[in-house]
Structures are given as structure tokens and as C-alpha cells.
C-alpha positions in Angstrom: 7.7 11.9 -7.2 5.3 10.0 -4.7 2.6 12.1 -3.4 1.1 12.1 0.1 -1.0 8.8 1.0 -4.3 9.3 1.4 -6.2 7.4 4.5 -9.5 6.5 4.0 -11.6 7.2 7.6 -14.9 5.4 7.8 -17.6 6.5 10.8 -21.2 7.5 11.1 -19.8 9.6 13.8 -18.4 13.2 13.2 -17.0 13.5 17.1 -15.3 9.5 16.1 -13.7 11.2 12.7 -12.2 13.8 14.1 -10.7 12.3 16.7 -9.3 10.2 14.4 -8.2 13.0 12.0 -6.5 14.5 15.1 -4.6 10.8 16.0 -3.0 10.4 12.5 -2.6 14.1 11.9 0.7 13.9 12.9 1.7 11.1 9.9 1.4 14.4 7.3 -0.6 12.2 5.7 -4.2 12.8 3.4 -7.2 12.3 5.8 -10.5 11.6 3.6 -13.6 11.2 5.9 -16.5 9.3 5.0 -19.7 9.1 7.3 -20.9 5.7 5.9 -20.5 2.8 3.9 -22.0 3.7 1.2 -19.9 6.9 0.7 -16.7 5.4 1.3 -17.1 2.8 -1.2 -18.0 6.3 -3.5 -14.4 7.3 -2.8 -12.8 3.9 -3.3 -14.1 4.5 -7.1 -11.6 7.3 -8.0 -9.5 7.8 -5.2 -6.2 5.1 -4.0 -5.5 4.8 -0.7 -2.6 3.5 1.5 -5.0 1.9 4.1 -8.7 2.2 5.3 -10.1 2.3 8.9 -13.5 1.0 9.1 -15.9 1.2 12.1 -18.0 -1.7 12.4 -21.0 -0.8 13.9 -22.9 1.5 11.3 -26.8 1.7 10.2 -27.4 0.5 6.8 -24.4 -1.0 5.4 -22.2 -1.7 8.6 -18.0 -2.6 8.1 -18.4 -6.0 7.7 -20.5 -5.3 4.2 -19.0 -2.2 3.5 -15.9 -4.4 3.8 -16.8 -7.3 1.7 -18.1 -5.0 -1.1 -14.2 -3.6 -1.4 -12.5 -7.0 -1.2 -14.7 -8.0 -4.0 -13.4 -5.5 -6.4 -10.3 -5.4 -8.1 -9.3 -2.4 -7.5 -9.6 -2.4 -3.9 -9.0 -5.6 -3.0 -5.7 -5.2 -1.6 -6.2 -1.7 0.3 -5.4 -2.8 4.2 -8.4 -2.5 6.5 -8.4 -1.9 9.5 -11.8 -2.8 11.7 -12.4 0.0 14.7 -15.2 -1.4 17.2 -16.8 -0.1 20.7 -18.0 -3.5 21.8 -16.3 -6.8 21.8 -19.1 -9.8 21.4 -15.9 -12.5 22.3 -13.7 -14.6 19.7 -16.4 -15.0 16.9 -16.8 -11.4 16.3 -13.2 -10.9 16.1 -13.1 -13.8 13.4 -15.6 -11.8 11.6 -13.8 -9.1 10.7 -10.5 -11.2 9.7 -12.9 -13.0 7.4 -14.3 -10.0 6.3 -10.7 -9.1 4.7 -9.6 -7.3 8.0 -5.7 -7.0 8.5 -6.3 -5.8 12.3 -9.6 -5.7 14.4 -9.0 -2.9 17.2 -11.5 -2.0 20.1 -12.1 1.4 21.5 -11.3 2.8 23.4 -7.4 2.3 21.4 -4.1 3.5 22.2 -3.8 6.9 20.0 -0.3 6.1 19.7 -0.7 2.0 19.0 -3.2 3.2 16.3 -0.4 5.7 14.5 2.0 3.2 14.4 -0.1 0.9 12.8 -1.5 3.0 10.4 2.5 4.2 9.8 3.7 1.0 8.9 0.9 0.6 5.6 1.7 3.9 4.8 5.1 3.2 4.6 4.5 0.5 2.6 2.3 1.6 0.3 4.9 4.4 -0.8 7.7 1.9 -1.0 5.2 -0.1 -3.5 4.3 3.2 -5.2 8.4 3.8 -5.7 8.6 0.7 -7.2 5.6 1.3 -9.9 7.2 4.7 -10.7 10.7 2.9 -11.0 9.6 0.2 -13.6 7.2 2.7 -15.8 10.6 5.1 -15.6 12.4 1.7 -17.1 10.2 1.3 -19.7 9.8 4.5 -20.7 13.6 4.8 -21.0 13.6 1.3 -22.9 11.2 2.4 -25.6 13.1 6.0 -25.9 16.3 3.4 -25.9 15.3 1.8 -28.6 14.1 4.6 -31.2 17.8 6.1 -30.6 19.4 2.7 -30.7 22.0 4.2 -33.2 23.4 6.5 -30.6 26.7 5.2 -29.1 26.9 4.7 -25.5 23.7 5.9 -24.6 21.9 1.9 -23.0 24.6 1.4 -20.8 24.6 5.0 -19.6 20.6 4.6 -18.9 20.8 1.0 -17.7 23.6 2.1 -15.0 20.7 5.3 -14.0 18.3 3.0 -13.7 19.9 0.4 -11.7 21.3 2.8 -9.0 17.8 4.3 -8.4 16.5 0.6 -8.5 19.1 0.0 -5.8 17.9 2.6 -3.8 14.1 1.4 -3.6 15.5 -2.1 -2.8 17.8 -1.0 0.1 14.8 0.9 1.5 12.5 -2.0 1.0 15.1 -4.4 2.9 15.6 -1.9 5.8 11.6 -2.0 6.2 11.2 -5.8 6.2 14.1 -5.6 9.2 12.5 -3.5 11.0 9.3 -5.1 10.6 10.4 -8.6 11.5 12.5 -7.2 14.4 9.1 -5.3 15.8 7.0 -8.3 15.3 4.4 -6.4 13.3 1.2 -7.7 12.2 1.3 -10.9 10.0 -0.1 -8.8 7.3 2.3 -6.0 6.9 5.1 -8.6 6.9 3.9 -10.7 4.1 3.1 -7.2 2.0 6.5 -6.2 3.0 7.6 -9.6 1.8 5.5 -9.6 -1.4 7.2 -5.7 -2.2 10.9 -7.2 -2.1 9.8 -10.4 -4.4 8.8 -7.9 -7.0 11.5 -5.9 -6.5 13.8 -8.5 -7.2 11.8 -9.6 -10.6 12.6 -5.7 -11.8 16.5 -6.4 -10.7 16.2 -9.5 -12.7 14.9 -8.3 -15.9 17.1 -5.0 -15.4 20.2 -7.2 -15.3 18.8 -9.2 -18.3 18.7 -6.1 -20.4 22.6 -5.7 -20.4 24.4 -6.0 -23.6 24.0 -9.9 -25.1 21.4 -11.1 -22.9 18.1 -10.7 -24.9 16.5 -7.5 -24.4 13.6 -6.7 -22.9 11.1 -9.0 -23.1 11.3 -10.7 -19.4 9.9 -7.0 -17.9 7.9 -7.5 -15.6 4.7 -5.5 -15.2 4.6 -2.5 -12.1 1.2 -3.7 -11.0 
């Protein structure tokens, strides 16, 4: 079962986190602060999160660094970032933060409400993604079990039928998002995430279908990751 997503909040400011805290409270989401950059890279070591917002101006390490310290790790590398700013220095601050790794760059004073669907829409994606790890590790675990009790009759197609009606369900899901997505003309980076969930989606449906009597086992699984 997926648990809650947890939102990484970065700000030197306690009055900026908890206005933030009170914005995406209503997502039922987990909010973890962290009051610099230093401490939210701490966090990034053990924690994973759906999506980061990052305030740029901060002493000592500001977003931009803070942000170029997570895209350079793999583990982190593909969290969303979003960039929160008070000032605006024109075009080639705004290019910054896209270089930076930024998937949005939003000045304050924001929209509460333009904010929460933002954040919504990598949150939903990031459960969709974790449904589909769950999903494969579920298929192999089933595979290997499948394959000690090989002798039993009627048991792989009984399991392979499971698995591909919850499979189905994850894709159905995943297609209804990239509608709605496209339809909404989101961000450029939620769409191609979106996009890059349904392309791996349809390796597992390939390699699922593979595995049915005669075709060759198991071998063309791909990995969850």
C-alpha cells in the first residue's frame, strides 16, 4: 500500500514555512520543514520525497546550490523542485533556476491555490510511479514463488491473470492523468514525467504478456526503478 508523500519545505524563515505548511495542508500530505540548505540536503539522505519547494534567497548555501548539490546525486536527481522567490531580477534570474534543475520558478507573493495545484499534480505522480514499483516487485516476487511451485497445476495462469488486472488498473489511472494533464496544459515537466510513467508502464505490460505460456519466461522483466 502506498504511504503518504512526503513534501520537502525549504526556508530560513519559520513565518514563510508555516505559511506554507498551512497552503498544502489541505493535500493530506507529509510536510517536512527544513530551515536551510544544508539541512534539507540532510533529509534528502534518508528520506524520498514527491516534490521539494526551495526558496532561493538563503544565507550560506542559497536554492540555487542547495539545488545543484541534489541534481548531482543519484538519488535525488529526479525529485521536482520547485524555486519560491521574493524578488524578480528579470529573465536571467528566472533562467537560473531552470538551469539549476528547477521544474517551476514562482515569485511571492503566489497564488495559495496556484501553488496546491501544482504541488498536487507531482504528488499525484509520484504515487502513480510508486504503484508501479510496488506492481513489478509484486510480479516478481510472484514469479520466483511461481517458479519453486512450478509443479502445481494451474497455479501461473491464475497469478499472471492477478497480476495483469492490477497492472491494468495502474495503467488506466496513469492514462486518465496524462489526459488531464495535457487537457490543463500543465507544466512541461509534469507532462513529460507523466509521459515517462506510461512508457514504463507499458514495458511491464510487455514483459507481463511475454510471460504467458510458450513465450520465454521471464527474462525481458524490466526493472521497477
Amino acid at each position: 500500500m502506498v504511504q503518504k508523500a512526503k513534501i520537502l519545505l525549504v526556508d530560513d524563515r519559520p513565518e514563510n514555512l508555516l505559511a506554507l505548511e498551512a497552503i498544502l495542508s489541505a493535500l493530506d500530505q507529509t510536510l517536512v520543514r527544513a530551515s536551510s540548505g544544508e539541512e534539507a540536503l540532510k533529509a534528502l539522505l534518508t528520506d524520498d520525497f514527491a516534490v521539494i519547494l526551495l526558496d532561493v534567497q538563503m544565507p550560506g548555501m542559497d536554492g540555487f546550490e542547495t539545488a545543484a548539490h541534489i541534481k548531482r546525486r543519484e538519488r535525488t536527481r529526479d525529485i521536482p523542485i520547485i524555486f519560491l522567490t521574493a524578488i524578480n531580477h528579470g529573465p536571467h534570474h528566472t533562467f537560473r533556476g531552470y538551469a539549476a534543475g528547477a521544474v517551476d520558478y514562482i515569485s511571492k507573493p503566489f497564488d495559495p491555490w496556484v501553488l496546491r495545484a501544482k504541488v498536487s499534480v507531482f504528488v499525484e505522480l509520484y504515487m502513480k510511479n510508486c504503484q508501479l514499483r510496488e506492481q513489478a516487485s509484486l510480479l516478481r516476487l510472484q514469479l520466483e514463488g511461481g517458479e519453486k511451485d512450478a509443479g502445481e497445476a494451474g497455479e501461473p495462469a491464475g497469478l499472471l491473470a492477478e497480476l495483469s488486472a492490477r497492472l491494468a488498473a495502474v495503467e488506466e489511472q496513469a492514462e486518465a492523468l496524462t489526459k488531464q494533464l495535457n487537457d490543463e496544459s500543465t507544466d512541461a515537466a509534469a507532462v513529460a514525467t507523466a509521459a515517462h510513467l506510461e512508457r514504463k508502464l507499458t514495458g511491464l505490460r510487455r514483459a507481463l504478456d511475454a510471460l504467458e505460456p510458450g513465450t520465454g519466461g521471464a527474462s525481458s522483466l524490466p526493472s521497477p526503478n
